[in-house]
C-alpha positions, 0 to 999 in steps of 0.5 A: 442505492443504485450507480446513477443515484450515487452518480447524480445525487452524492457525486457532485457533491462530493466533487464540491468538497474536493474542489474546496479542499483543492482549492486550499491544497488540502488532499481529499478522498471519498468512497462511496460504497453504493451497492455491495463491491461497487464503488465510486471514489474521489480524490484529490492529492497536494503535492506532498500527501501524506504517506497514510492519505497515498495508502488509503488511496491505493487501497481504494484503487485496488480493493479488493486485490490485497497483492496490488495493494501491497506492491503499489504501496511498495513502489511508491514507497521506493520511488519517494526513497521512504523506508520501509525497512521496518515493515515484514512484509516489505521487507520480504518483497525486497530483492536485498532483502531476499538475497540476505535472507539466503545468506542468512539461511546457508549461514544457518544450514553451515552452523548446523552442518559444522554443529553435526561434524563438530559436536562431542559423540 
């Protein structure tokens, strides 16, 4: 398959169930793999889309770049104040998170000094 039969056969088509979808205010997404690492992609979002439809969609935008991915999910999720805290990854992109996690180590690292000064010989 080649661009300009993606681009004249299955684009407008496409574009078709987008606007219906649009048109009812239901959020559409369609990527189209047309030859190996090339895509095309079209997408309508409602208002409020769902949190799974905005990370499918940064996923088309960014593939195969998994870190834009990853911080593009990561703003998004801040700026609509959607928590991520339950996510690992998430949770070590974020600056608090990293700041904890220093506090937490040289807590650590003073448990065992006090361990090693303290202990029974």
């Amino acid at each position: 398959m080649s661009e300009q039969w993606y681009d004249t056969q299955i684009a407008p088509e496409l574009m078709k169930l987008a606007k219906r979808c649009k048109d009812r205010g239901v959020s559409f997404l369609a990527v189209v793999e047309y030859a190996e690492g090339e895509r095309g992609t079209i997408a309508f979002m409602n208002k409020d889309p769902s949190l799974e439809m905005v990370m499918i969609r940064h996923c088309a935008q960014t593939a195969p770049n998994i870190d834009a991915y990853v911080i593009n999910v990561g703003r998004y999720a801040k700026e609509c104040g959607i928590d991520t805290g339950a996510s690992i990854v998430m949770r070590r992109m974020t600056p608090n998170s990293q700041a904890q996690r220093s506090r937490e180590a040289a807590s650590a690292v003073a448990d065992c000094s006090e361990g090693a000064n303290g202990g029974s010989a």
